[in-house]
BAKE-914043 format. One record per residue (C-alpha): residue number from 0; x, y, z. Coordinates in nm, 2 decimals. Example, Ala and Ser with C-alpha at 12.3 -4.5 7.8 and 13.67 -1.06 7.14 Angstrom:
# BAKE-914043
resi 0 | xx 1.23 | yy -0.45 | zz 0.78
resi 1 | xx 1.37 | yy -0.11 | zz 0.71
This chain:
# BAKE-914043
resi 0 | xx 22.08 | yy 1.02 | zz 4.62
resi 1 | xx 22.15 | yy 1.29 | zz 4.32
resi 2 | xx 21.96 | yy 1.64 | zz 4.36
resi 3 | xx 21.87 | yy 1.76 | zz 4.02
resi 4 | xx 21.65 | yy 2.03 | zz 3.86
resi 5 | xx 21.31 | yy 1.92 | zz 3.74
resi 6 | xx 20.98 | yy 2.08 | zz 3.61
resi 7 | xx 20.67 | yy 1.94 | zz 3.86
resi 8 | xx 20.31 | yy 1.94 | zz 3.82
resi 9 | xx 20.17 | yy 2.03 | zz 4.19
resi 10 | xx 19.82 | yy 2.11 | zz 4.03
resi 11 | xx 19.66 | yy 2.00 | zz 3.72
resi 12 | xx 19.66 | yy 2.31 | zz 3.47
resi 13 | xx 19.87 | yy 2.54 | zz 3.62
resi 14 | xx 20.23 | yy 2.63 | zz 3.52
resi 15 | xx 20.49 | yy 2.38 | zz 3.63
resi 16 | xx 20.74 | yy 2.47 | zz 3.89
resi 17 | xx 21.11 | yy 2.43 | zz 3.84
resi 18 | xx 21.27 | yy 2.31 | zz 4.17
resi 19 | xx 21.50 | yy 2.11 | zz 4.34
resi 20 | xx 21.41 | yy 1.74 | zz 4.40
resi 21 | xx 21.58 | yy 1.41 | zz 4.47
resi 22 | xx 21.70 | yy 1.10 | zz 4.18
resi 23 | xx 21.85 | yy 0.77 | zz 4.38
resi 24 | xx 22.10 | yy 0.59 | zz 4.20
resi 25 | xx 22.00 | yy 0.33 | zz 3.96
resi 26 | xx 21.90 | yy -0.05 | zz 4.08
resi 27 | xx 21.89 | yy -0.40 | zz 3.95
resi 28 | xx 21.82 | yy -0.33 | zz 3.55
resi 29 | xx 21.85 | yy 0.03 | zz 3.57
resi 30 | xx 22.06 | yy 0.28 | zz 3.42
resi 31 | xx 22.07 | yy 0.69 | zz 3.49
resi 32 | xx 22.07 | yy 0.91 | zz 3.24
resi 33 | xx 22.22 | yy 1.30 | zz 3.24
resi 34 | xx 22.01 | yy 1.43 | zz 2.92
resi 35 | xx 22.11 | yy 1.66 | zz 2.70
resi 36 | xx 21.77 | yy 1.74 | zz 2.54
resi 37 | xx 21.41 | yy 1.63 | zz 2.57
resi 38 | xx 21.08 | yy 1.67 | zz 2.38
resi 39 | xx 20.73 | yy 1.86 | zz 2.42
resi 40 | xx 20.50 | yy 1.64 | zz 2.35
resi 41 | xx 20.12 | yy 1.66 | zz 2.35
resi 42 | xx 20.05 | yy 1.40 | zz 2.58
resi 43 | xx 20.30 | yy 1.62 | zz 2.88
resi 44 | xx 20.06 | yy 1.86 | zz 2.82
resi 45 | xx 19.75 | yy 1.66 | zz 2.84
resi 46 | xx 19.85 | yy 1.47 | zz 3.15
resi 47 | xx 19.93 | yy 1.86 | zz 3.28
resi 48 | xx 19.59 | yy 1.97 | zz 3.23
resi 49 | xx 19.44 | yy 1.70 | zz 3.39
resi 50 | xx 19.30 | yy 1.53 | zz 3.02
resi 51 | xx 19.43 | yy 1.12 | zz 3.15
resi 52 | xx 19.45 | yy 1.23 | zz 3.54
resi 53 | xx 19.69 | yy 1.05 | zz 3.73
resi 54 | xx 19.93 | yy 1.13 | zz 4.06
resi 55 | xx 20.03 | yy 1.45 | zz 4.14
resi 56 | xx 20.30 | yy 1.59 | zz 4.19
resi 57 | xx 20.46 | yy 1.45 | zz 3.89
resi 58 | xx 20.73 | yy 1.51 | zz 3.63
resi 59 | xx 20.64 | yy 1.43 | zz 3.31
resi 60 | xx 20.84 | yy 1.44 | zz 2.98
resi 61 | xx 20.92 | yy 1.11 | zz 2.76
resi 62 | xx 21.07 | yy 1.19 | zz 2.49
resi 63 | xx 21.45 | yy 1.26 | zz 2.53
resi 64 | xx 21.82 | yy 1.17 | zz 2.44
resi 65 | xx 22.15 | yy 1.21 | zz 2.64
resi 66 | xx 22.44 | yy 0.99 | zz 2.87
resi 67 | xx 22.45 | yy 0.72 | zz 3.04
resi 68 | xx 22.62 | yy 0.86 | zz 3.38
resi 69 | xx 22.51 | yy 0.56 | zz 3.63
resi 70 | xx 22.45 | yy 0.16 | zz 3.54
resi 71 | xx 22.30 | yy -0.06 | zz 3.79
resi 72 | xx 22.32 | yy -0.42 | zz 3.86
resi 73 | xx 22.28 | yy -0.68 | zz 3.56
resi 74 | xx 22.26 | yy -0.38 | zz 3.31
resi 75 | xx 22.40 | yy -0.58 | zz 2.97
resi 76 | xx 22.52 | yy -0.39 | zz 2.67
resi 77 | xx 22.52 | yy -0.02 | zz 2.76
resi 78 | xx 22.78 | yy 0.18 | zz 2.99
resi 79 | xx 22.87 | yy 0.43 | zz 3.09
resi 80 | xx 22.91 | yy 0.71 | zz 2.85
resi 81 | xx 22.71 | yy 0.60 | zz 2.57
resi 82 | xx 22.46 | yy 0.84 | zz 2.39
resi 83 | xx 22.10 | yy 0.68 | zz 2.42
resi 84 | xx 21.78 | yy 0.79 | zz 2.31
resi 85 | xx 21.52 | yy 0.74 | zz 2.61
resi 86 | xx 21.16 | yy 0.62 | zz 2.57
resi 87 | xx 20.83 | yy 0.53 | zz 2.75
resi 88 | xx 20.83 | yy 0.16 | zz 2.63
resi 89 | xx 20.96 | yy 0.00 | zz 2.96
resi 90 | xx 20.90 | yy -0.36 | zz 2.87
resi 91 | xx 20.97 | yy -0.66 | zz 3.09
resi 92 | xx 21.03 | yy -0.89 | zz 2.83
resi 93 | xx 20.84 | yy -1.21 | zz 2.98
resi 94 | xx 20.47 | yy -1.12 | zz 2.99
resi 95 | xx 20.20 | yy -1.27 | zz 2.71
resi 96 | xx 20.24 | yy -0.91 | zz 2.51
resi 97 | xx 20.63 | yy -0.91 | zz 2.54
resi 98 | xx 20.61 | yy -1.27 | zz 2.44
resi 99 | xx 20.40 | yy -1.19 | zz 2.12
resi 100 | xx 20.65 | yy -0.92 | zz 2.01
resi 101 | xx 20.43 | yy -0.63 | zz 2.12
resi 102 | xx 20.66 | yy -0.43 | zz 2.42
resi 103 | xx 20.49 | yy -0.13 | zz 2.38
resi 104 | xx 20.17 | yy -0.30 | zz 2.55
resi 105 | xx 20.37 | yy -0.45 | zz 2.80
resi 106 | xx 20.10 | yy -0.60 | zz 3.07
resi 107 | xx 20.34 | yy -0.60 | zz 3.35
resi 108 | xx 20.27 | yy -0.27 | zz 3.57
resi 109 | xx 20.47 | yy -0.01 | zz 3.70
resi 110 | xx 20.40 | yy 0.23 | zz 3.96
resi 111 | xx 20.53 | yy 0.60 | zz 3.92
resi 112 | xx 20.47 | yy 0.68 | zz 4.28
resi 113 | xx 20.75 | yy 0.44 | zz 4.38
resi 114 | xx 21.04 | yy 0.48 | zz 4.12
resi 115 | xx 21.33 | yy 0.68 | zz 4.17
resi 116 | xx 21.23 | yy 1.05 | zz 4.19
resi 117 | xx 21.11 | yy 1.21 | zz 4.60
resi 118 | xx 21.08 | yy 1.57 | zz 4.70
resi 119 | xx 21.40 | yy 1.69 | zz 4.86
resi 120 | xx 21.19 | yy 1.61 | zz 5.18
resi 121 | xx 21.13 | yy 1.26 | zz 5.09
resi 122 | xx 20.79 | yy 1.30 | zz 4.99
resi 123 | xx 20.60 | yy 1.14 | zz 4.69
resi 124 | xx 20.72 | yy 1.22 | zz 4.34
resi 125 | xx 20.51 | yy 1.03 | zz 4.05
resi 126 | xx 20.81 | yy 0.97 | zz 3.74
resi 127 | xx 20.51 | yy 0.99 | zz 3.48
resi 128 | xx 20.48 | yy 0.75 | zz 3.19
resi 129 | xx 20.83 | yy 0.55 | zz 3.32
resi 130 | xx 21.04 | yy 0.88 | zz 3.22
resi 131 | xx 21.02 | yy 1.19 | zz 3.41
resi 132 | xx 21.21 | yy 1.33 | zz 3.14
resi 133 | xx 21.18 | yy 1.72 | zz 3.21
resi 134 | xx 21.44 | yy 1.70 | zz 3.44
resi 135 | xx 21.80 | yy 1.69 | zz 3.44
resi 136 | xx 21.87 | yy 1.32 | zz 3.50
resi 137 | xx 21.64 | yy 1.03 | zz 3.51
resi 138 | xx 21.67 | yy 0.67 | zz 3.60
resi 139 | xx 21.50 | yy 0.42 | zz 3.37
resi 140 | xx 21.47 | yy 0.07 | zz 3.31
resi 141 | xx 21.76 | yy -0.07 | zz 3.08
resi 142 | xx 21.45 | yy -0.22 | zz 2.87
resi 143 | xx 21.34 | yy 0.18 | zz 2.77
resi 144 | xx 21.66 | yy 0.30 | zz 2.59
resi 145 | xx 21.89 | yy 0.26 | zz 2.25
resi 146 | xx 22.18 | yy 0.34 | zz 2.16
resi 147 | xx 22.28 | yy 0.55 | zz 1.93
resi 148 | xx 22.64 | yy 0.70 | zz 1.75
resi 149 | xx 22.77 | yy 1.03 | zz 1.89
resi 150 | xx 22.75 | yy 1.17 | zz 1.59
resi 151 | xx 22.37 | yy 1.26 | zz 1.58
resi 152 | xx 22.28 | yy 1.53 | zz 1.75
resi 153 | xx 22.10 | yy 1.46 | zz 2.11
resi 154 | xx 21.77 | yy 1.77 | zz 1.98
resi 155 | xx 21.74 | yy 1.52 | zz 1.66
resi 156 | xx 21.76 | yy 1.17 | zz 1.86
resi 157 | xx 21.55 | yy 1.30 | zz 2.13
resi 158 | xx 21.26 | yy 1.36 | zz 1.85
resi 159 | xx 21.27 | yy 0.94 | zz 1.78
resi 160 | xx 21.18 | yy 0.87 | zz 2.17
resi 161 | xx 20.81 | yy 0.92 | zz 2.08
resi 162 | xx 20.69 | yy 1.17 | zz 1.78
resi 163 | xx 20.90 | yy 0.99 | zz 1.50
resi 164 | xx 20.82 | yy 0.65 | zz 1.58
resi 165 | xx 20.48 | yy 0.66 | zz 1.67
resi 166 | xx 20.42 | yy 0.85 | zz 1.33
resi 167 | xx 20.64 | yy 0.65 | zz 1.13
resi 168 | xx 20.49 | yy 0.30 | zz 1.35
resi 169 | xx 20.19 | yy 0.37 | zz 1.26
resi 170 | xx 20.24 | yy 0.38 | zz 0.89
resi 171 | xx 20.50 | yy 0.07 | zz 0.85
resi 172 | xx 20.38 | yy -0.15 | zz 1.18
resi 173 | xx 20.01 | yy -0.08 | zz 1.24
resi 174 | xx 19.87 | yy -0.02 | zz 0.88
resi 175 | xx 20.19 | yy -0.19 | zz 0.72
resi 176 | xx 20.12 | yy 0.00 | zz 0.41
resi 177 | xx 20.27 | yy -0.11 | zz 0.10
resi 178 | xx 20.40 | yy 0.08 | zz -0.24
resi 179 | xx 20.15 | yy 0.20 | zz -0.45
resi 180 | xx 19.91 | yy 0.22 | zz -0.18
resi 181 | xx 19.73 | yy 0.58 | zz -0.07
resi 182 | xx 19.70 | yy 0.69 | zz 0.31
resi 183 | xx 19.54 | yy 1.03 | zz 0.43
resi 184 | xx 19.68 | yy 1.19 | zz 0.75
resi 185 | xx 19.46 | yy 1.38 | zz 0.96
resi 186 | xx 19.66 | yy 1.61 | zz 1.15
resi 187 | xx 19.97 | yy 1.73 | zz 1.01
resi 188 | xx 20.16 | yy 1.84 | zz 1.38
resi 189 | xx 20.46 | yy 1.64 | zz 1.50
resi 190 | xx 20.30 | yy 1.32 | zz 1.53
resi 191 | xx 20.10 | yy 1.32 | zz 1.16
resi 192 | xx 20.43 | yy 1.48 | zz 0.99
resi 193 | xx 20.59 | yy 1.16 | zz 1.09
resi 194 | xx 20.31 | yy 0.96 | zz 0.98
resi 195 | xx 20.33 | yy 1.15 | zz 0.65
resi 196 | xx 20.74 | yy 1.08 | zz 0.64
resi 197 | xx 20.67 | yy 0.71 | zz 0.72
resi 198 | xx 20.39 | yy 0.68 | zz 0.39
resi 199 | xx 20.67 | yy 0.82 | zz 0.20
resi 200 | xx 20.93 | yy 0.57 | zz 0.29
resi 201 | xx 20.71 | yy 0.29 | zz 0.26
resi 202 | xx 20.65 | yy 0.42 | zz -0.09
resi 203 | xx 20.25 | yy 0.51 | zz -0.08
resi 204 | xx 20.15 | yy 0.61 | zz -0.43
resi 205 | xx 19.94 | yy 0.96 | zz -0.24
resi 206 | xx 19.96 | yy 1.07 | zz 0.06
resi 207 | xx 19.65 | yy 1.33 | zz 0.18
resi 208 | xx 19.73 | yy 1.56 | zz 0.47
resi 209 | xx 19.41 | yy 1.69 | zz 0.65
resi 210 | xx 19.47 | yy 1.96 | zz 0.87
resi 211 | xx 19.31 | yy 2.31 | zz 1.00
resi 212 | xx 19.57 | yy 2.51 | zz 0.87
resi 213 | xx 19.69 | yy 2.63 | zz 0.50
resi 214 | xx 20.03 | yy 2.70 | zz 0.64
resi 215 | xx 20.06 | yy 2.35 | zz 0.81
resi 216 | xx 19.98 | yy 2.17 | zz 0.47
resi 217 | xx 20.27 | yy 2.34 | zz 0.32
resi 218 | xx 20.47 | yy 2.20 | zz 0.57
resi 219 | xx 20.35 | yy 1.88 | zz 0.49
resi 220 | xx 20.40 | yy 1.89 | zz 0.14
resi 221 | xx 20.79 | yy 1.95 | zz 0.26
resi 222 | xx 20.81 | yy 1.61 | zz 0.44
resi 223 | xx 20.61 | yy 1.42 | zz 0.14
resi 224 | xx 20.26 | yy 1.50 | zz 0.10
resi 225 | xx 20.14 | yy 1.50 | zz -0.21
resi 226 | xx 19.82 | yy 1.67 | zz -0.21
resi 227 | xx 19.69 | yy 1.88 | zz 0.07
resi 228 | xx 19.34 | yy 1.93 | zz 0.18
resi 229 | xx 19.19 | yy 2.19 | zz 0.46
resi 230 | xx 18.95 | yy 1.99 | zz 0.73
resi 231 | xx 18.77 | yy 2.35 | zz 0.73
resi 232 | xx 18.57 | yy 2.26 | zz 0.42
resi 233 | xx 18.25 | yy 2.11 | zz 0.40
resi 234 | xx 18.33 | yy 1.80 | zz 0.34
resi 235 | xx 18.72 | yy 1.74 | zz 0.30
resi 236 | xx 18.69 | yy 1.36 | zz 0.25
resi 237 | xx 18.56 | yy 1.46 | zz -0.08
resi 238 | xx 18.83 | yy 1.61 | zz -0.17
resi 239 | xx 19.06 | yy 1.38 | zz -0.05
resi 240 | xx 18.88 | yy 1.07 | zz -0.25
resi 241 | xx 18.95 | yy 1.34 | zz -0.55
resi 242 | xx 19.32 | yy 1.40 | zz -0.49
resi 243 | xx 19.36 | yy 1.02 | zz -0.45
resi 244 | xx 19.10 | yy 0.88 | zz -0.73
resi 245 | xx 18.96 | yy 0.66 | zz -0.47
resi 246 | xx 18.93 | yy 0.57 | zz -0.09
resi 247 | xx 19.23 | yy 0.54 | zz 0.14
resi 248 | xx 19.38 | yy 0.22 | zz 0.20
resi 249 | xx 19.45 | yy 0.38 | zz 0.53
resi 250 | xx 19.37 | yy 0.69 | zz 0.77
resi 251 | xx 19.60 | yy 0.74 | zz 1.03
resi 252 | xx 19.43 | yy 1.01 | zz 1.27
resi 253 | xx 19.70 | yy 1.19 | zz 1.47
resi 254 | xx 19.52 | yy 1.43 | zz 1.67
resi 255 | xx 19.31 | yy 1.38 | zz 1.96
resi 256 | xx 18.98 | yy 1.57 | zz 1.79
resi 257 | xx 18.70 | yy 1.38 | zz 1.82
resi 258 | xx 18.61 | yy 1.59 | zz 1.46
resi 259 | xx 18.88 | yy 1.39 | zz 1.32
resi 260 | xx 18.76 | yy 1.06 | zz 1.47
resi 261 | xx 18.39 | yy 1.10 | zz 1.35
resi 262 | xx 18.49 | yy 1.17 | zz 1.01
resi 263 | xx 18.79 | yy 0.95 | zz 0.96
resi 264 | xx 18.60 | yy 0.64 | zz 0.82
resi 265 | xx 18.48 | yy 0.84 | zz 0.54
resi 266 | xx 18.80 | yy 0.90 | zz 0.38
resi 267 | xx 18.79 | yy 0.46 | zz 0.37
resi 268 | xx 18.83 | yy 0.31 | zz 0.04
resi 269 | xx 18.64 | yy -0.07 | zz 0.04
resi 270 | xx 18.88 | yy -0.30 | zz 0.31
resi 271 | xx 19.07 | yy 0.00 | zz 0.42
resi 272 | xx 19.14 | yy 0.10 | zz 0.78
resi 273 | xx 19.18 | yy 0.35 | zz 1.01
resi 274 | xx 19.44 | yy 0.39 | zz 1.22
resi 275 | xx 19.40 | yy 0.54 | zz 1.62
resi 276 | xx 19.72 | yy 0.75 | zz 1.69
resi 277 | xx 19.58 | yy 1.07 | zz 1.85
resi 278 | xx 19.45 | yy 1.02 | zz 2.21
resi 279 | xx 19.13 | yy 1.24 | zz 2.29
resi 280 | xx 19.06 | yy 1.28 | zz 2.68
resi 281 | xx 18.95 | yy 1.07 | zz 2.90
resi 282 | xx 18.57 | yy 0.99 | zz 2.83
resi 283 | xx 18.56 | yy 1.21 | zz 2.50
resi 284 | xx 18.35 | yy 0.93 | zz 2.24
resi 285 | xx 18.32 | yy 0.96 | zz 1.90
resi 286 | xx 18.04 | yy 0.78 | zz 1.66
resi 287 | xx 18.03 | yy 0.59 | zz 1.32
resi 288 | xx 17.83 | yy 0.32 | zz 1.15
resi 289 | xx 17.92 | yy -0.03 | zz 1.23
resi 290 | xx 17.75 | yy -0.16 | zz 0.96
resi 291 | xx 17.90 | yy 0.04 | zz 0.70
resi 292 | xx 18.27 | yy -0.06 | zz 0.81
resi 293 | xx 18.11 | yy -0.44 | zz 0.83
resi 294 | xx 17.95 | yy -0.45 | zz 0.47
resi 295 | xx 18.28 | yy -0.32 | zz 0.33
resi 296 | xx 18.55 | yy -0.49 | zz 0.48
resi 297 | xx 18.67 | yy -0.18 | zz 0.65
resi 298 | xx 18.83 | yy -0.16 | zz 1.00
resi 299 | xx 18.94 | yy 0.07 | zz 1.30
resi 300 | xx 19.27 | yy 0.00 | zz 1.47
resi 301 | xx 19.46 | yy 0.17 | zz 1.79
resi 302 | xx 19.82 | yy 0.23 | zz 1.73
resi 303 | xx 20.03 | yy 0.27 | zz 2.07
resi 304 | xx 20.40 | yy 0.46 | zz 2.01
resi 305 | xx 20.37 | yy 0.29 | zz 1.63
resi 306 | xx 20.36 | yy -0.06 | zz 1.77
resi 307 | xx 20.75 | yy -0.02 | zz 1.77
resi 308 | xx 21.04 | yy -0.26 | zz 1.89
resi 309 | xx 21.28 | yy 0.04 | zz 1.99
resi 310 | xx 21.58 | yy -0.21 | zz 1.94
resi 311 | xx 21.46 | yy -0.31 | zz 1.60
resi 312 | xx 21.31 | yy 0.05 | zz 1.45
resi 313 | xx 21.53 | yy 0.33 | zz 1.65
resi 314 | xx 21.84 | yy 0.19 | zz 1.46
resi 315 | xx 21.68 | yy 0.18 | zz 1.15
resi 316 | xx 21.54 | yy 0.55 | zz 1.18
resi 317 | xx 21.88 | yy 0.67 | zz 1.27
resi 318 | xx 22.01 | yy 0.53 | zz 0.97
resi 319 | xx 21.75 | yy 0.67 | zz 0.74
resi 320 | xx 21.80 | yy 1.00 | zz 0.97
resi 321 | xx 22.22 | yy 0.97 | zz 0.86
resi 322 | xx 22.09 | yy 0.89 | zz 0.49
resi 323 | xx 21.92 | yy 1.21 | zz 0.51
resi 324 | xx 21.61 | yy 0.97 | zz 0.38
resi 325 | xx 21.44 | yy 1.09 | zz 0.75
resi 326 | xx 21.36 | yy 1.48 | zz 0.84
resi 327 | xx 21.43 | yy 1.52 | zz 1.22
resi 328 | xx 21.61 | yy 1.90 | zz 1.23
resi 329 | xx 21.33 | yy 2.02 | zz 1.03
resi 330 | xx 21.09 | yy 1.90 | zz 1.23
resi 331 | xx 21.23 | yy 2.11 | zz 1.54
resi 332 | xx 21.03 | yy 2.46 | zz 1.59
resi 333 | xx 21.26 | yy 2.62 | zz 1.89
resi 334 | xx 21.47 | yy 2.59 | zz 2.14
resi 335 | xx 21.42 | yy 2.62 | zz 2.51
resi 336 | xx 21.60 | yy 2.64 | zz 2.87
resi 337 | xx 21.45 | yy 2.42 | zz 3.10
resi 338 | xx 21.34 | yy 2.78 | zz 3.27
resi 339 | xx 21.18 | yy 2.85 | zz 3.00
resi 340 | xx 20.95 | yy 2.51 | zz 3.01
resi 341 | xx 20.63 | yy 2.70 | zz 3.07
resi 342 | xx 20.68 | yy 2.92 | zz 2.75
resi 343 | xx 20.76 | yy 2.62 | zz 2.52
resi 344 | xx 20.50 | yy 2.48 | zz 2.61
resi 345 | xx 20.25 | yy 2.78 | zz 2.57
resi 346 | xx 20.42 | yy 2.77 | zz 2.22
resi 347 | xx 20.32 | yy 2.42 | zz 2.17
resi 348 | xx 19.94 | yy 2.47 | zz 2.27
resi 349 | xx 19.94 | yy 2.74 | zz 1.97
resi 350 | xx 19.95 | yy 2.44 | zz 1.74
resi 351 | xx 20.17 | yy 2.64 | zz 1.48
resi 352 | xx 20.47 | yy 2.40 | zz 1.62
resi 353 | xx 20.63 | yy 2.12 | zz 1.56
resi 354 | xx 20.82 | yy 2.00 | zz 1.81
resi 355 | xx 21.01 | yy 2.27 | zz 2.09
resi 356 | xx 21.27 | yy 2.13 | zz 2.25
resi 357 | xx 21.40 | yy 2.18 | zz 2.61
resi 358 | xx 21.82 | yy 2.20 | zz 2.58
resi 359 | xx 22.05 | yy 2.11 | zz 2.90
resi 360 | xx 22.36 | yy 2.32 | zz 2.95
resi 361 | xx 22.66 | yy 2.15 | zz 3.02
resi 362 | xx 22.87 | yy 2.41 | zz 3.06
């Protein structure tokens, strides 16, 4: 047993508490990780506040990149030393979902309560969403890492573990756009910048960000949107048809909003779809007419971390990172001390960010 620093939730919406608490050593499949950086995501802070409820105390945090320092038994492939980025996507390789090619919906079930994190008193500790990542080790399942070269630095990588390729996922996997095709991206934060990257690389003919903020659809225009359009106005989809000449071929909505959700169908050209990235809270519903989508060929479509296979698109996005074909420094807003978790995340809420990152010294 390892005692590390971690950030835990004791109560839902209130600051989390960086203490002491307890990592055994990895097990049959399982490999330890000392991380060098992880990821603020928007779903840590929803689980925080209480949006998906869930076990408490818990450390959350999934999107993060370091070492492997421990391997367990019938680990194949990685050692010791290598530089991994870690995800969410613990897949078990043999259920109906696995079988189809689809790990990220992986039907076999884990239980947070009893992985490797306790209190330093041997209490409960739930390792949220497989990771427990703000922390500064973790043990995961062999099935939830890649590697990568040492030459990429761990801020960058860590950004791939969950922003990068559900944005860019949902672009090439779920709505498999083609060139010459148009997408709108509603949202333009860390998720729907990625989105807006992943149009570009497939080659879209116009990409449309939608978001709240003038200063954030500059930013967009940086990572390849071509026209920008403020979800302030009247009616934006409008707009957007205007920018594009026509309906999208596909909406990926990136933000949990139920706004966004409500009006994303709109934005439709005849057999387009929209894609379901950002997750409202639990019970939130949004409405649209069936028979609209159903006279038109048009369709609605949940997209879970880009419908990735992290073995198959991590590599490639680390390529196209090294290329300099894929923005990951840019997308990084600060940098943070795990101390300082409480603040970056306060940052975060702000929505002006991108991504903060929480740095490990290893000094």
């Amino acid at each position: 047993m390892t005692t590390i620093k971690a950030a835990v939730c004791h109560e839902f919406g209130q600051p989390l508490v960086v203490e002491d608490v307890t990592l055994r050593a990895p097990q049959m499949g399982e490999i330890e990780v000392t991380l060098d950086a992880v990821a603020i995501c928007h779903s840590d802070i929803s689980f925080a506040e209480g949006g998906w409820g869930g076990s408490l105390p818990a450390v959350y945090g999934h999107e993060a990149a370091g070492r492997i320092s421990g391997v367990g038994g019938g680990v194949t492939g990685l050692a010791e030393g290598d530089a991994v980025v870690v995800t969410l996507i613990r897949a078990c390789g043999a259920c109906p979902t696995c079988s189809e090619g689809k790990p990220v919906i992986c039907s076999t079930p884990y239980d947070g309560d009893k992985g490797p994190l306790t209190t330093t008193d041997g209490g409960k500790l739930h390792q949220a969403m497989a990771c427990g990542a703000f922390a500064e080790k973790v043990v995961v399942d062999q099935s939830q890492v890649v590697k990568i070269s040492d030459d990429i630095p761990k801020e960058a990588a860590s950004l791939i573990a969950c922003g990068v390729i559900t944005g860019v996922g949902a672009v090439v996997n779920a709505a498999q756009i083609r060139a010459g095709q148009d997408v709108v991206v509603i949202g333009a934060g860390g998720v729907g910048l990625n989105a807006i990257q992943g149009a570009r690389i497939a080659g879209a003919r116009r990409i449309v960000a939608v978001d709240m903020s003038e200063e954030k659809l500059e930013i967009a225009k940086e990572f390849g949107a071509t026209d920008g359009v403020l979800a302030t106005e009247k009616k934006p989809f409008v707009k957007a048809m205007r920018a594009m000449g026509r309906g999208a071929d596909a909406v990926i909505v990136t933000v949990g909003a139920i706004p966004a959700y409500d009006e994303a169908p709109r934005y439709l050209a005849p057999g387009g779809k929209v894609i379901m990235v950002g997750m409202p809270h639990s019970g939130a519903k949004s409405t649209y007419e069936p028979v609209v989508l159903a006279a038109i060929g048009q369709g609605m479509q949940g997209s879970k971390m880009g419908d990735v296979v992290i073995k198959r698109d991590i590599p490639w996005m680390v390529d196209l990172y090294k290329q300099g074909r894929l923005k990951l420094d840019e997308l990084i807003s600060g940098r943070w001390t795990l101390d300082q978790i409480n603040e970056a995340i306060a940052d975060t809420k702000t929505g002006s960010a991108k991504r903060n990152v929480i740095l490990f010294d290893r000094n």
